[in-house]
C-alpha positions in Angstrom: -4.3 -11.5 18.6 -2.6 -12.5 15.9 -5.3 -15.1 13.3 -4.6 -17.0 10.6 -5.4 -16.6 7.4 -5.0 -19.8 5.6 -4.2 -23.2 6.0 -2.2 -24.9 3.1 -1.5 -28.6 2.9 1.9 -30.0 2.1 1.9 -31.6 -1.6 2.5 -35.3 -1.6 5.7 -35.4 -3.7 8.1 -38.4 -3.7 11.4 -38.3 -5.2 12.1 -41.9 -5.6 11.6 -44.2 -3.2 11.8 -41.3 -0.4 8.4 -40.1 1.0 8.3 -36.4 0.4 5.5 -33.4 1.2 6.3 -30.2 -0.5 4.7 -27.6 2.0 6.4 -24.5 -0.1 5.8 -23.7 -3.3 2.4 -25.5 -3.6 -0.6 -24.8 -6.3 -2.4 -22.5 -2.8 1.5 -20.7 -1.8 4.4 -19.5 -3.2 6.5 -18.8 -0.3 6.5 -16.7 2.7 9.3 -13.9 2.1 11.9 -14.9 3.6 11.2 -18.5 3.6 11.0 -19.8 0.6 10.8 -23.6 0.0 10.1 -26.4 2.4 10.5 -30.3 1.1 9.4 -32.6 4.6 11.1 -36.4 4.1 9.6 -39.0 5.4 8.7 -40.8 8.2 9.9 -43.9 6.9 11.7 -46.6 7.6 14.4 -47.8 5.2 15.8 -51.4 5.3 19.0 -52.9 5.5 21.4 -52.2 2.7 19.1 -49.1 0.7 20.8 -46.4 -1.4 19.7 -44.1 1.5 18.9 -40.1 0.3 19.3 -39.5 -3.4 20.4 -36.0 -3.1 24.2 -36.5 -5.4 26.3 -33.3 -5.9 24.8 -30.7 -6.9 24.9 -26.8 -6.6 23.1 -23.6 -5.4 23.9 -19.8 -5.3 21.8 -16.6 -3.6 20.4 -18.5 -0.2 20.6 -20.6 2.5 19.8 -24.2 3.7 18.4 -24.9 6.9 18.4 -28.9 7.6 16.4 -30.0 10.1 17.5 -34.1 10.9 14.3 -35.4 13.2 15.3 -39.2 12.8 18.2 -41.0 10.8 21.5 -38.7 9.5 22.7 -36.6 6.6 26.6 -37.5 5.3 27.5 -33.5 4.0 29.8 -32.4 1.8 30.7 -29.8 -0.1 33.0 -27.7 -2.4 34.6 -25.4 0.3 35.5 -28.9 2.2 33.2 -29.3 4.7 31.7 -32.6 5.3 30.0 -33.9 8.4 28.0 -36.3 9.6 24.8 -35.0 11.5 22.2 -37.4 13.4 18.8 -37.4 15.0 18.3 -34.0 16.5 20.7 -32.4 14.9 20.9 -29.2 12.4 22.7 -28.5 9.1 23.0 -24.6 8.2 24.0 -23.7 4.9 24.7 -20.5 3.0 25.0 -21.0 -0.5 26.0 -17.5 -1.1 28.2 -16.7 -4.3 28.0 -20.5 -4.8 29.3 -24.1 -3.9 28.7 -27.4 -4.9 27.4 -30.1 -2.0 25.7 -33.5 -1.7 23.4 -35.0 1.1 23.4 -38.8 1.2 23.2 -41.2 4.1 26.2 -42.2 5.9 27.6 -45.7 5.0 26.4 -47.0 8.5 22.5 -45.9 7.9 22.5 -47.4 4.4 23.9 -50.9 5.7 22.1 -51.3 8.8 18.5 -48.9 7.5 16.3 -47.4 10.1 13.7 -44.6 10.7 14.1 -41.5 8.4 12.9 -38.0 8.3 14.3 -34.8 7.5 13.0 -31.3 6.6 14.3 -28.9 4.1 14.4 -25.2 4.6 15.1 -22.7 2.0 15.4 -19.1 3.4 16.0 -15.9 0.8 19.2 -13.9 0.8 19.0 -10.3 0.4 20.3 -8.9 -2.9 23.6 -7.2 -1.2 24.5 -10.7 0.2 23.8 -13.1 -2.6 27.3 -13.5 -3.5 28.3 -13.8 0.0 31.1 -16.2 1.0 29.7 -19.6 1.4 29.6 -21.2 5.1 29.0 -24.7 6.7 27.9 -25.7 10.2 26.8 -29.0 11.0 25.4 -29.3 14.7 24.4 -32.3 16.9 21.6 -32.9 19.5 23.4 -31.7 22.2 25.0 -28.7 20.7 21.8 -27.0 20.4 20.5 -24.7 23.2 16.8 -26.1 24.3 14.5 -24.0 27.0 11.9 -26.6 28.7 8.8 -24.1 29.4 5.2 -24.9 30.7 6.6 -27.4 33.3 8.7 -29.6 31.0 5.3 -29.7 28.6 6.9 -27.4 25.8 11.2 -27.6 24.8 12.1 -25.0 22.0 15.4 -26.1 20.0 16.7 -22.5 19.7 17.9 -22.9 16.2 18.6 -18.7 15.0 17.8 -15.5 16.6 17.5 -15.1 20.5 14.5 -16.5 23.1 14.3 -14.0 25.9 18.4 -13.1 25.7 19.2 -16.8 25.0 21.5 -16.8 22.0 20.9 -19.9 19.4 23.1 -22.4 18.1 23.3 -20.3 14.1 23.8 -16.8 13.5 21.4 -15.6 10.4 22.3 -13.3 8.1 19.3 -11.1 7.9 17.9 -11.9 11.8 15.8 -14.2 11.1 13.8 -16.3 14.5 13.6 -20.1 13.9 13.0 -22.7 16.3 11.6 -26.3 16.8 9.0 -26.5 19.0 8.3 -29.6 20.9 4.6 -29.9 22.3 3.3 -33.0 25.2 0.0 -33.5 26.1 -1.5 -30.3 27.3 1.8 -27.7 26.7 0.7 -24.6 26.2 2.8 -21.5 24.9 2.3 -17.7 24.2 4.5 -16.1 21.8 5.0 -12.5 20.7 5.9 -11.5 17.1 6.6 -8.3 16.1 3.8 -6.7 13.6 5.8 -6.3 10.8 7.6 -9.6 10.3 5.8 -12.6 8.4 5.6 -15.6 10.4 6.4 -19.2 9.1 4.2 -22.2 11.0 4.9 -25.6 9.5 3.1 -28.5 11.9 5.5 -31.4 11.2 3.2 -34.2 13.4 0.1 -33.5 15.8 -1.9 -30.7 15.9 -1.3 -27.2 16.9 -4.1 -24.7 18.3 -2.6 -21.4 17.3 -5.3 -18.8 18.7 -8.2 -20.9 18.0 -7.8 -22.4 14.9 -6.3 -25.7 15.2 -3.5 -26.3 12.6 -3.5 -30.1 11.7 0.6 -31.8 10.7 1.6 -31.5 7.4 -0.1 -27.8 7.1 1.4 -24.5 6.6 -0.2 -21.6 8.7 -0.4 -18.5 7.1 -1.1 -15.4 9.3 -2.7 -11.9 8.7 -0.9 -8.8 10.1 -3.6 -8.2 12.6 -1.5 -8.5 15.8 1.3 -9.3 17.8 0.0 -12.4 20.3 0.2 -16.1 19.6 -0.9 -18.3 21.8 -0.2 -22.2 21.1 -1.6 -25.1 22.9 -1.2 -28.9 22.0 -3.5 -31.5 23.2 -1.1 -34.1 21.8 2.0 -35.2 21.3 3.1 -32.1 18.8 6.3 -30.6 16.8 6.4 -27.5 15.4 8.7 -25.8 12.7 8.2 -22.2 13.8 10.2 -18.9 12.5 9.7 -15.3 11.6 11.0 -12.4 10.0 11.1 -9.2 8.4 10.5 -9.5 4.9 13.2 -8.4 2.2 10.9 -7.1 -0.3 12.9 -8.0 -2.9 12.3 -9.7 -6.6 12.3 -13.5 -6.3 13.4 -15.3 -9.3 14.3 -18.7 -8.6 15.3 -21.4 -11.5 16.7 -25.0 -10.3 19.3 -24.6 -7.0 19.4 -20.8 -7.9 17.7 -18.5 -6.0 18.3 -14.7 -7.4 16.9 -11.6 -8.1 16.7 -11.1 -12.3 16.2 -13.7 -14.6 20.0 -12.0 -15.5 21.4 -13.4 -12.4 19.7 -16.8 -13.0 21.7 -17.1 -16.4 25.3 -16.1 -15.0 24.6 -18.3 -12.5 24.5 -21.4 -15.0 27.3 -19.8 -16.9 29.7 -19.5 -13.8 28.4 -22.9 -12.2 30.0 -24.9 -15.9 32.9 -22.5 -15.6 33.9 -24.0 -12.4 33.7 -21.3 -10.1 31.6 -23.0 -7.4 34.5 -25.1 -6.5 35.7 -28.6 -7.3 34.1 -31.5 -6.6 36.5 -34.4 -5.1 
């Protein structure tokens, strides 16, 4: 049976007037290779005619976003000329790659008529052969991700990357990486096998999680030792999850503002190509 290590608590961090928990990096964790940065927005509730989410233009290069929109939406655009409009329950993935510019601001409609907010933030690591991969876009809705209702309609798993059982998710990762939103009522229960080698990510967004005996209260990261392969989860509460794993790249991390590389090198031609204009234009 697999047992947790630690337990760190999400840093309150606001950026503005938006609510914000930092649950990786905090002063306890840097990150859990591959996953490597988690901001958590909200809840709040926003009133009529707000500026909505202050995140302007801006770029990245060397990993990918994962979006995760639990209530309000995200207006995207970017560089390669995407743009999309994702609401409650849906999923933005992102790979940043060689580079692109983007922006993530409420849609005109949320900041005229306000309403609930609250969205997480995934950063996951790119391998040093596919930093400077060709960036990508996909913007998915509620019902264009796969769900599984286990445990007599008790448990539903958003099937978000990898496979659950030969069920194929809604995003294809790059380096096979599991992720999934877990959905706990009253009572569901859940058993889970991880293989031994791959670090596990366990973010409890609201509710509390008993993962093999230690409960895991919302806003907490669980870290896990390598002492098994068994997870069983049970809920006595309503309960949501952010749940992935992987196998870990091993790799130097040096990250510096949207930049995510591996040499301090990288980090600098980053800057240098980002105010050249080779991310893309910005329209």
């Amino acid at each position: 049976m697999l047992s947790v290590q630690k337990l760190h608590k999400a840093e309150y961090s606001p950026i503005a007037d938006l609510i914000t928990y930092r649950a990786l990096p905090t002063r306890s964790v840097e990150y859990v290779d591959p996953f490597l940065f988690l901001n958590h927005h909200g809840p709040q509730v926003y009133r009529p005619d707000n500026r909505g989410l202050p995140f302007g233009p801006h770029p990245h290069r060397g990993m990918e976003t994962v979006t995760f929109i639990l209530e309000g939406d995200i207006s995207h655009k970017d560089s390669s000329g995407h743009e999309s409009v994702i609401t409650a329950g849906g999923v933005q993935w992102m790979t940043a790659g060689r580079g692109l510019i983007h922006a993530e601001v409420s849609s005109d409609q949320f900041k005229r008529e306000g309403g609930p907010l609250e969205v997480l933030q995934l950063w996951l690591n790119l391998p040093a052969r596919l930093k400077m991969t060709e960036p990508f876009y996909q913007g998915l809705q509620k019902a264009e991700i796969p769900k599984l209702e286990l445990d007599g309609g008790r448990v539903t798993v958003d099937l978000i990357a990898g496979d659950w059982d030969g069920q194929k998710a809604a995003f294809s990762s790059h380096i096979g990486i599991q992720l999934n939103t877990i959905y706990f009522r009253p009572g569901g229960q859940l058993t889970l096998r991880i293989p031994s080698d791959h670090n596990i990510f366990f973010y409890v967004i609201r509710g509390e999680i008993d993962a093999n005996g230690r409960v895991v209260p919302a806003l907490h990261l669980a870290e896990f030792n390598h002492d098994g392969e068994e997870l069983d989860l049970a809920s006595k509460q309503e309960s949501i999850l952010l749940f992935g794993h992987a196998r870990p790249l091993d790799e130097p991390v040096v990250a510096q503002g949207p930049f995510v590389m591996n040499t301090e090198q990288e980090i600098r031609e980053a800057y240098e190509d980002y105010r050249r204009g080779t991310f893309g234009s910005w329209h």
